[in-house]
VEXMARZA-982911 format. One record per residue (C-alpha): residue in three letters; x, y, z. Coordinates in steps of 0.001 Angstrom, whole numbers, plus 500000, padded with zeros to 6 digits. Example, Ala and Ser with C-alpha at 12.3 -4.5 7.8 and 13.67 -1.06 7.14 Angstrom:
! residues 2
@residuo:ALA, u:512300, v:495500, w:507800
@residuo:SER, u:513670, v:498940, w:507140
! end
This chain:
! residues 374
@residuo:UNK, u:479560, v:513322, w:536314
@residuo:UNK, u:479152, v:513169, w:532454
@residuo:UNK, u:480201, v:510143, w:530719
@residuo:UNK, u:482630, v:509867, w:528419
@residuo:UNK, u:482088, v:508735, w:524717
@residuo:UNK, u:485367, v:508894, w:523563
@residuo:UNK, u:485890, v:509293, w:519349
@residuo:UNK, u:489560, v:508673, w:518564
@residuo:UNK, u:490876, v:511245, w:516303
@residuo:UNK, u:494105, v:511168, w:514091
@residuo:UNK, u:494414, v:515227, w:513329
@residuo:UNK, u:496409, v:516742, w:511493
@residuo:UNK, u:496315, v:520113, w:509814
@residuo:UNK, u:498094, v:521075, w:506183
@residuo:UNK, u:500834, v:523494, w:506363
@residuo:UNK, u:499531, v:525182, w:503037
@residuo:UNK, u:495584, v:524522, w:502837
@residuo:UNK, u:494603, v:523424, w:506052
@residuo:UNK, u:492603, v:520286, w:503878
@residuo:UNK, u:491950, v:517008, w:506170
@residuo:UNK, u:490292, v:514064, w:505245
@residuo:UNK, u:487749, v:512175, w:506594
@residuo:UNK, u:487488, v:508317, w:506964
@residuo:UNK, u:485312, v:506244, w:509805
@residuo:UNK, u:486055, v:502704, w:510756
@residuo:UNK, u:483619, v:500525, w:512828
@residuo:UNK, u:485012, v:498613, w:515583
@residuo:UNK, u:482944, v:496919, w:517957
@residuo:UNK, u:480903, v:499572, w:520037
@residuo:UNK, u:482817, v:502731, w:518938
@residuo:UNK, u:483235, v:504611, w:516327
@residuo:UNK, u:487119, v:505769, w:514791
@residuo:UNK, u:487661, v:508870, w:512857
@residuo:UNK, u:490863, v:509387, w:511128
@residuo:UNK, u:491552, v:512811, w:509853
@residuo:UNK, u:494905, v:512383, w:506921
@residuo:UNK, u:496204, v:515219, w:506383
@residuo:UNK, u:498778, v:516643, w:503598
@residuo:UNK, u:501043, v:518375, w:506247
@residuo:UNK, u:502600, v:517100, w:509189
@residuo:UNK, u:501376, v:517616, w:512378
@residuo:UNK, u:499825, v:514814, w:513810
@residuo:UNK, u:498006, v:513912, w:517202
@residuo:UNK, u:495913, v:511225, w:518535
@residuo:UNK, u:493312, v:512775, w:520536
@residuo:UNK, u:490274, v:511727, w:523051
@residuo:UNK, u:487471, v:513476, w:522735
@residuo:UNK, u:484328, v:513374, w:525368
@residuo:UNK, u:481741, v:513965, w:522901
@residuo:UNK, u:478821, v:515584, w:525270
@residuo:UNK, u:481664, v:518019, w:527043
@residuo:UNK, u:483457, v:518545, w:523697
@residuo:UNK, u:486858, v:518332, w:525863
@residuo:UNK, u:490095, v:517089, w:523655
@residuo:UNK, u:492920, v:515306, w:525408
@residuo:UNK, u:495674, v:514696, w:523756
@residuo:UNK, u:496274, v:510887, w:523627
@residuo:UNK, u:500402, v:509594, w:525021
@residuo:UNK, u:502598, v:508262, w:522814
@residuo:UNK, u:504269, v:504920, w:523868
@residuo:UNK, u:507406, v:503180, w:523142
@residuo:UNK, u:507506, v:499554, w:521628
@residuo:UNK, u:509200, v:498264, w:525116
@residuo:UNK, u:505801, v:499034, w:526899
@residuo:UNK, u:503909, v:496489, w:525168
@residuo:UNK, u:506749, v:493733, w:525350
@residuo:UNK, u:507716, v:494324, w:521575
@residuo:UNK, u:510788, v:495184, w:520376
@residuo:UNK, u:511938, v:496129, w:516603
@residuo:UNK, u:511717, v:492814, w:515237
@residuo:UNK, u:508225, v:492307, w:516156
@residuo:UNK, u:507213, v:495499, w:514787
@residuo:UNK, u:508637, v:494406, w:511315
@residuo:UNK, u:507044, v:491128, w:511352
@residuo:UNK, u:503856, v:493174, w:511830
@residuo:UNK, u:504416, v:495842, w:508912
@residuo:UNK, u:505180, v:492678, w:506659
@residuo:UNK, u:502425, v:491294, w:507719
@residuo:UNK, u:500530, v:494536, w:506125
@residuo:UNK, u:502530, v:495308, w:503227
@residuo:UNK, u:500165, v:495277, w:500669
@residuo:UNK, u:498336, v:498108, w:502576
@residuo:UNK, u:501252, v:499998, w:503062
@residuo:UNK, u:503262, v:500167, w:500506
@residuo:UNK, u:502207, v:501982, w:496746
@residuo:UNK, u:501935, v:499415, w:493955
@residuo:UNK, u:501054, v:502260, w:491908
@residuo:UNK, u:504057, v:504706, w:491999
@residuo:UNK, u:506816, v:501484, w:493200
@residuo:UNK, u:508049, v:498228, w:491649
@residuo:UNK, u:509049, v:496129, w:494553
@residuo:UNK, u:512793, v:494539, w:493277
@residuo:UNK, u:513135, v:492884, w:497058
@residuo:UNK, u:512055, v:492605, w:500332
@residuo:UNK, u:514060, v:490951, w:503521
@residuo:UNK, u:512844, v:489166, w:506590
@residuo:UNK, u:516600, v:487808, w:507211
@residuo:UNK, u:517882, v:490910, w:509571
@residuo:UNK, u:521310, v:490281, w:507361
@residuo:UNK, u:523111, v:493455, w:506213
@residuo:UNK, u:520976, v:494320, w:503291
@residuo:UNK, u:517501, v:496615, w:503190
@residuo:UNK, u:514159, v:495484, w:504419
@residuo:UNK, u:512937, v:496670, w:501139
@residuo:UNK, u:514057, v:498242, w:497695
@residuo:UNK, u:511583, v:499405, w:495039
@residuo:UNK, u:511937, v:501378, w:491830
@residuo:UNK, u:509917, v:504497, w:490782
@residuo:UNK, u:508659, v:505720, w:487186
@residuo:UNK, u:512006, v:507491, w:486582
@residuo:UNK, u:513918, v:504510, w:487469
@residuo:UNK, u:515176, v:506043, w:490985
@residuo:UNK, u:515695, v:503516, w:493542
@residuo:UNK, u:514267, v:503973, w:497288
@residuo:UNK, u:515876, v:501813, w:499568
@residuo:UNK, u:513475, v:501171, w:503302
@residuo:UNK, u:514848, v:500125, w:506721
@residuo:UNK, u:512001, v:499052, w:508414
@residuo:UNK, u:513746, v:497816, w:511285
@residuo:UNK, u:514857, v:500712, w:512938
@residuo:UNK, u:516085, v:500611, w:516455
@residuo:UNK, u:514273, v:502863, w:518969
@residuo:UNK, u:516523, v:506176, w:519724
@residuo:UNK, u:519689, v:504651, w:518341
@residuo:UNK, u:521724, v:507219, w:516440
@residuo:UNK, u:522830, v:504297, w:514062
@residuo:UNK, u:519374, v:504003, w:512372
@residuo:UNK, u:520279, v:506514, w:509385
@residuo:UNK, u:524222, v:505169, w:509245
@residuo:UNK, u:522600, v:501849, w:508476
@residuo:UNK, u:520689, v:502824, w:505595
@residuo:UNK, u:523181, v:505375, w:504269
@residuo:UNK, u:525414, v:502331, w:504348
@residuo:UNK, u:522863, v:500535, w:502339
@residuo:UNK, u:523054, v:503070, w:499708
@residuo:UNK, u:526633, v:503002, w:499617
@residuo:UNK, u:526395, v:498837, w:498604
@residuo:UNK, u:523398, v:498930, w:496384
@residuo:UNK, u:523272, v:502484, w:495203
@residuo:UNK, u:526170, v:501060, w:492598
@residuo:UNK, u:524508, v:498025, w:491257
@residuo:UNK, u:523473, v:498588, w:487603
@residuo:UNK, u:520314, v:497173, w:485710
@residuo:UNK, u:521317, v:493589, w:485315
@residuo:UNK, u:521789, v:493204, w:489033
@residuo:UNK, u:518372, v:495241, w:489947
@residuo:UNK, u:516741, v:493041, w:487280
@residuo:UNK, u:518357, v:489765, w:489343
@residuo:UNK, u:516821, v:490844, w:492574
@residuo:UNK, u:513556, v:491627, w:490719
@residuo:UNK, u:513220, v:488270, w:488998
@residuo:UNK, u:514112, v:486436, w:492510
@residuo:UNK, u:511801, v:488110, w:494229
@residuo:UNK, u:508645, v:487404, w:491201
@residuo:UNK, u:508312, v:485414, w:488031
@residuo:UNK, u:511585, v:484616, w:486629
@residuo:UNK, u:510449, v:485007, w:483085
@residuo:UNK, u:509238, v:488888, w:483843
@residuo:UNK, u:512135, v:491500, w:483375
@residuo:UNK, u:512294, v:494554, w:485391
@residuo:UNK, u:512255, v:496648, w:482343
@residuo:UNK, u:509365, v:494920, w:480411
@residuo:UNK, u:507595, v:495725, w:484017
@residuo:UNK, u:508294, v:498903, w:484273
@residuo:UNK, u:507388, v:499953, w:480933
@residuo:UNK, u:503857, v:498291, w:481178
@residuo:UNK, u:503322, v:499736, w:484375
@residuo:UNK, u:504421, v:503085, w:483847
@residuo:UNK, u:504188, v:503899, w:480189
@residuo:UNK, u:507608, v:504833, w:480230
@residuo:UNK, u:510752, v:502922, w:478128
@residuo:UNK, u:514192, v:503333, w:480194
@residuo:UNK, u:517230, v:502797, w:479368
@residuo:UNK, u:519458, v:500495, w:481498
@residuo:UNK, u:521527, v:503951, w:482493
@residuo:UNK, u:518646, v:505246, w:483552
@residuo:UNK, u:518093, v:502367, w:486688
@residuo:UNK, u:519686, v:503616, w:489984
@residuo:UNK, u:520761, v:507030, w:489423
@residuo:UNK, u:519433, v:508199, w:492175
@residuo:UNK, u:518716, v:506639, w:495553
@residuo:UNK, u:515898, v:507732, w:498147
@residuo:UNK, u:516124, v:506272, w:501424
@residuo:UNK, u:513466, v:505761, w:503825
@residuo:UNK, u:513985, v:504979, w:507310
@residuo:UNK, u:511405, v:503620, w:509749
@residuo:UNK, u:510977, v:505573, w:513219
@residuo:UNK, u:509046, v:506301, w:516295
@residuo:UNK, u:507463, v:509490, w:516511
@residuo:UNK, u:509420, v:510139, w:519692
@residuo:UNK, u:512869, v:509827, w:518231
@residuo:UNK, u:514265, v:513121, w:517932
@residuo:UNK, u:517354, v:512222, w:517245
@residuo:UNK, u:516431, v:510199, w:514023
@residuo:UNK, u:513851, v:512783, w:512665
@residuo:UNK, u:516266, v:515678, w:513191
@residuo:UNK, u:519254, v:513120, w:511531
@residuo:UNK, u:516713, v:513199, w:508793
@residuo:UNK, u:516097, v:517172, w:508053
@residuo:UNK, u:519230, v:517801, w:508457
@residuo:UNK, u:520886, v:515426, w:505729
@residuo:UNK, u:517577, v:516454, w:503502
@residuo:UNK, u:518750, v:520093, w:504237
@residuo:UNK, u:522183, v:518993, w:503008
@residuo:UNK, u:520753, v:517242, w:499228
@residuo:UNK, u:520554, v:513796, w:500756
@residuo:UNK, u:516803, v:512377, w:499976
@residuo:UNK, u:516406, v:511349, w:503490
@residuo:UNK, u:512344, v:510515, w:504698
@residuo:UNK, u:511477, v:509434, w:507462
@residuo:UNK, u:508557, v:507183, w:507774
@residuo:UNK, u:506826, v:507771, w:510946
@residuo:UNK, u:504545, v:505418, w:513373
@residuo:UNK, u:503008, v:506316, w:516673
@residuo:UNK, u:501963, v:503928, w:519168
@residuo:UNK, u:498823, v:504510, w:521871
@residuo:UNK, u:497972, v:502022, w:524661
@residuo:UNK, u:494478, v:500723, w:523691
@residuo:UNK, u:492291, v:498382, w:525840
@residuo:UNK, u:493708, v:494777, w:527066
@residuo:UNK, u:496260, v:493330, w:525391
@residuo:UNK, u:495729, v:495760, w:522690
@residuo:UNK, u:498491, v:498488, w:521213
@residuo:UNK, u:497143, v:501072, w:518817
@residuo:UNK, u:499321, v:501870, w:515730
@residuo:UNK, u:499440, v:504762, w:513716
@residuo:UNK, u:501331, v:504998, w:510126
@residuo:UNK, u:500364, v:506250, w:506872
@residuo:UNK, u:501158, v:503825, w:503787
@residuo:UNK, u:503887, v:505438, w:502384
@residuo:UNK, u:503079, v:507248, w:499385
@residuo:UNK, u:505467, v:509382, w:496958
@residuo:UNK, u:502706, v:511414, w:496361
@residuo:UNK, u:499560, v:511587, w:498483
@residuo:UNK, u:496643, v:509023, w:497443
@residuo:UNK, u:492564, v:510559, w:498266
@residuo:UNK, u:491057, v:507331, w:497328
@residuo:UNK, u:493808, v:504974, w:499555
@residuo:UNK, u:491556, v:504573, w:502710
@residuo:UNK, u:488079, v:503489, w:500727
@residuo:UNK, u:487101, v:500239, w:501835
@residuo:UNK, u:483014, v:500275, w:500759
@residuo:UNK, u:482719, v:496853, w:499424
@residuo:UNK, u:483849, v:497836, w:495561
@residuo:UNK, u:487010, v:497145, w:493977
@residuo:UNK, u:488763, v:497488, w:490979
@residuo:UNK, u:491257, v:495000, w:490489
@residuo:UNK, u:493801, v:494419, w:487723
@residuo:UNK, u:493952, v:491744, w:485452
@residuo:UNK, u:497501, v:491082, w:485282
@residuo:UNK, u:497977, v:491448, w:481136
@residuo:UNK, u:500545, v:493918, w:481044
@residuo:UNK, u:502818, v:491279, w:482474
@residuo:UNK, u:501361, v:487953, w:481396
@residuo:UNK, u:498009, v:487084, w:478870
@residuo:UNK, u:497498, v:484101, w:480728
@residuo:UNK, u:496902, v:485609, w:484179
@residuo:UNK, u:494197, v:487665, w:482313
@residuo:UNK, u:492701, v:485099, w:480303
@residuo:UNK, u:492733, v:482982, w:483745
@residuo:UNK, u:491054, v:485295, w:485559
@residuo:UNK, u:487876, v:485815, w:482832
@residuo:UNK, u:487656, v:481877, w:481764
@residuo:UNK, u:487374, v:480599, w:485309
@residuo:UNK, u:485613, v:484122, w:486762
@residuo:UNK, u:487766, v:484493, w:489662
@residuo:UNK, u:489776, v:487725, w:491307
@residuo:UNK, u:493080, v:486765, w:491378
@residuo:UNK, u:496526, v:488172, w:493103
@residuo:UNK, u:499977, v:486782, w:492540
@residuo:UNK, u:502910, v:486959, w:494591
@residuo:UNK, u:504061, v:488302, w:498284
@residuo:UNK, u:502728, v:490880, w:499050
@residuo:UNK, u:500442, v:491928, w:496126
@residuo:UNK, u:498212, v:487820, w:496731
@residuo:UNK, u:497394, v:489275, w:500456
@residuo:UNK, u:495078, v:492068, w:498596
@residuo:UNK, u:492719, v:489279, w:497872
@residuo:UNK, u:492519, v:488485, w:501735
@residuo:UNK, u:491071, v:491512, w:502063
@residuo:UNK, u:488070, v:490725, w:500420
@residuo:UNK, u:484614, v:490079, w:502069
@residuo:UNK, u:481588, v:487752, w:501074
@residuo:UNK, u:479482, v:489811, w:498476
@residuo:UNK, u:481722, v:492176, w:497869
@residuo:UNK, u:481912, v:493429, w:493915
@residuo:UNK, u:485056, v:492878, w:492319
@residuo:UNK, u:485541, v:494932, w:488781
@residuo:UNK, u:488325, v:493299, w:486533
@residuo:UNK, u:489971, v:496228, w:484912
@residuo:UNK, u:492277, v:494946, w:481654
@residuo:UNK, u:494792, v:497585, w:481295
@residuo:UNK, u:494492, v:500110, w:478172
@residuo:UNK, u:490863, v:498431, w:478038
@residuo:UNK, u:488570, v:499157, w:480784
@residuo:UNK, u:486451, v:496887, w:482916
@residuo:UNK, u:485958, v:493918, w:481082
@residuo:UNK, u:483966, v:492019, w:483940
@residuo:UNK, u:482763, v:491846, w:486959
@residuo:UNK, u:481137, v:489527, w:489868
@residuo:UNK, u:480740, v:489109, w:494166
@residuo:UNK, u:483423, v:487329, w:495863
@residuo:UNK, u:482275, v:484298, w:497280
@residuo:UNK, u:484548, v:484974, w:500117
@residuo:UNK, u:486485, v:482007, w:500127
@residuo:UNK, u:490219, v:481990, w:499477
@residuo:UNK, u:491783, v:479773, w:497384
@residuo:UNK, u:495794, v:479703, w:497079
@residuo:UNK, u:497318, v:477591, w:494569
@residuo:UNK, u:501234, v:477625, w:492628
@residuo:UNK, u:501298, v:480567, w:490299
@residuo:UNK, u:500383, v:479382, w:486646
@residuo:UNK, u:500470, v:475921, w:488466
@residuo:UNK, u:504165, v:475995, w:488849
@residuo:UNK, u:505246, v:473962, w:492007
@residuo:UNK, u:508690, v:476299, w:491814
@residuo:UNK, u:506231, v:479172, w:493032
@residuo:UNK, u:503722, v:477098, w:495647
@residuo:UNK, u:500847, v:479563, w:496872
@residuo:UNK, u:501949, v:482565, w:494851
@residuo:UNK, u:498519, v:482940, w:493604
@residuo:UNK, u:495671, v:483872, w:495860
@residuo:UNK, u:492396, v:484297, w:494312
@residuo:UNK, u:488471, v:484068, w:495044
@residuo:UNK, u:485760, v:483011, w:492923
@residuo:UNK, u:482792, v:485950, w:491555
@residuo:UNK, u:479321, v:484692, w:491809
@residuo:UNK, u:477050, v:486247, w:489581
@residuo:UNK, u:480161, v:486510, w:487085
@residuo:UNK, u:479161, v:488597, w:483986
@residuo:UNK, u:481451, v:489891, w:480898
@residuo:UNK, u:481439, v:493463, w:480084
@residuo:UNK, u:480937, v:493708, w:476003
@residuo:UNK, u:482549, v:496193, w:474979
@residuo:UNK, u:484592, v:497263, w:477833
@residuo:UNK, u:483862, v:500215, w:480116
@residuo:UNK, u:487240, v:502785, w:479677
@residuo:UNK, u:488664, v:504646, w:481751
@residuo:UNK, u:487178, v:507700, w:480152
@residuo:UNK, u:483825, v:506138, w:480672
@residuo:UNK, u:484597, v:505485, w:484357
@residuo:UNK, u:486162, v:509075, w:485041
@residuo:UNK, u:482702, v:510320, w:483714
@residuo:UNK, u:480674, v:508012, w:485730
@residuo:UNK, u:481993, v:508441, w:488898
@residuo:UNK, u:483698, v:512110, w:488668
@residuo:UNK, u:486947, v:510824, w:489717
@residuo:UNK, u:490132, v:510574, w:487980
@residuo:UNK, u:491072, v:507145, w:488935
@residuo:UNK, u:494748, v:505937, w:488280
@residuo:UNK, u:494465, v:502390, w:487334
@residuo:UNK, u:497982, v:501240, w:488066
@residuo:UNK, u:497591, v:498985, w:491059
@residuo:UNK, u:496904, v:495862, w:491288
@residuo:UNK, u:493523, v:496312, w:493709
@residuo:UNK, u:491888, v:499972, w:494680
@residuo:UNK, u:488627, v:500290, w:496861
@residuo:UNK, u:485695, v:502528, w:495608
@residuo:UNK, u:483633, v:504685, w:497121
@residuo:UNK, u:480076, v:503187, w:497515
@residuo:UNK, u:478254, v:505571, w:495061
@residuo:UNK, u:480981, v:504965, w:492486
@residuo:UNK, u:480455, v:501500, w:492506
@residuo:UNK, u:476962, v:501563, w:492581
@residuo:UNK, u:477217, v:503890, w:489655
@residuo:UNK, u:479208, v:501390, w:487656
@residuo:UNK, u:477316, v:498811, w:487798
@residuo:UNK, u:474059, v:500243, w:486888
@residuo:UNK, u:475626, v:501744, w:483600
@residuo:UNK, u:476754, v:498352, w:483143
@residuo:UNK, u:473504, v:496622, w:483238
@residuo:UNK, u:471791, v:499614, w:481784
@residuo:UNK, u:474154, v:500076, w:478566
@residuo:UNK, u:475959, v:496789, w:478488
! end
């Protein structure tokens, strides 16, 4: 009997160019291959890798672990700063409470508002009513009340609109906040009756998505998860992980989170659920500090230790700052631009959120033009 060394695959194939891509993540003794695709078929499959044989892999309901919805939340919030795209979204709010409001309601470049329920009940019918009835309460608040929910849920001195035009490039008028609504609603791959809810209103001129998970048994006491972050338009470079990062300095929203960051040579993150980025982080890895409209104006190798402490030592905002210090700490005089960097690397980066993983040659590639030219 051959044995079996199974390679978990996420497939999926593109309705227009058939284009996957390719990411591996170590874990323990075996290896996983994720294949993210542009279209939307998906499958989990097992693969004996001496008989080349493909099983398709069972999808499970949260109920066979012992989970329910609520417990699925906690773990997406748990993981929102991996999930959810700092660099096409302004977060205005996001809910633990399970009270009648959305789990989470962001803004986009054009000022449209997409409202989440993350807390979707398995196969109930009442999963899109609920966030339909979301947009029916919030899809009529104008700018003041957006810019309320935004400065609750951040710095109280930052305005929504002073946000979004440093983010974005883009100068709207308070008109233009909310005049559209996009609502996402959280299901499980098995729920028919949600996902065909959701074409069907789409069909009708509703922006309806659904977001999609899939859950696998893995070994003991283990359940295997499978989402995509959400993304309003796909993201190549999301999955890198390879030990470099480019992170932002903050200065488009405050000067003294930049000049923080480069007199006390530290990476630094600020608020839920942008601060958990800096968990992330691993002894030695290289940390770029991009300055927006600048470039990379430093650079060092987390020393792997976190530090939390009140954001611009307010004790209003306890532990809304994460940060870790950068060994080997060195300015970059004058600053590496983003044309510089597209034409190191090849890539068109889009420096808009506040932490993005490199590939390992880009890095590598950075930093010796630094120390070469700098």
């Amino acid at each position: 009997m051959v044995q079996s060394n199974k390679v978990y695959l996420e497939q999926g194939l593109s309705c227009a160019f058939g284009v996957v891509r390719l990411h591996q993540h170590r874990r323990a003794q075996d290896k996983r291959y994720s294949l993210a695709p542009f279209g939307t078929i998906h499958m989990l499959l097992n693969i004996n890798t001496k008989t080349r044989y493909a099983e398709k892999r069972r999808t499970e309901r949260l109920q066979s672990f012992g989970l329910d919805e609520r417990a699925l939340q906690d773990i997406l919030f748990r993981s929102l700063d991996r999930l959810f795209p700092d660099d096409e979204l302004i977060l205005l709010m996001q809910s633990r409470s399970w009270q009648e409001e959305p789990d989470l309601m962001a803004i986009d470049k054009d000022g449209n508002l997409f409202i989440f329920e993350l807390k979707a009940w398995e196969s109930h019918s009442s999963n899109l009513l609920q966030v339909l009835r979301y947009g029916q309460i919030f899809g009529a608040m104008r700018y003041p009340e957006l810019d309320a929910l935004f400065k609750k849920a951040t710095d109280p001195s930052q305005s929504l609109k002073v946000t979004h035009k440093a983010k974005f490039g883009i100068e709207l008028s308070d008109e233009d906040f909310n005049r559209k609504q996009i609502f996402v609603v959280m299901t499980n791959g098995l729920d028919y009756r949600t996902r065909e809810a959701s074409r069907y209103w789409r069909s009708s001129g509703l922006d309806v998505r659904p977001w999609v998970y899939r859950i696998y048994a893995g070994g003991t006491d283990e359940m295997l998860l499978e989402m995509s972050p959400f993304r309003v338009l796909d993201n190549p470079y999301e999955d890198i992980a390879e030990g470099y990062y480019i992170l932002n300095t903050n200065v488009s929203n405050t000067q003294q989170d930049h000049d923080d960051m480069l007199s006390h040579g530290k990476a630094a993150a600020y608020f839920d659920p942008w601060k958990f980025k800096i968990e992330r982080l691993a002894r030695g890895d290289v940390v770029f500090l991009y300055q927006s409209g600048v470039g990379i104006v430093a650079f060092g190798e987390a020393d792997g230790k976190l530090v939390k402490a009140p954001y611009q030592g307010n004790s209003a905002h306890p532990d809304e700052e994460y940060s870790m210090n950068l060994q080997r700490f060195q300015r970059v005089v004058p600053s590496l631009t983003a044309a510089e960097i597209k034409k190191i690397t090849g890539i068109n980066h889009v420096f808009m959120s506040t932490m993005f993983g490199l590939d390992a040659d880009s890095g590598k590639a950075i930093r010796k033009f630094i120390h070469d030219n700098r």
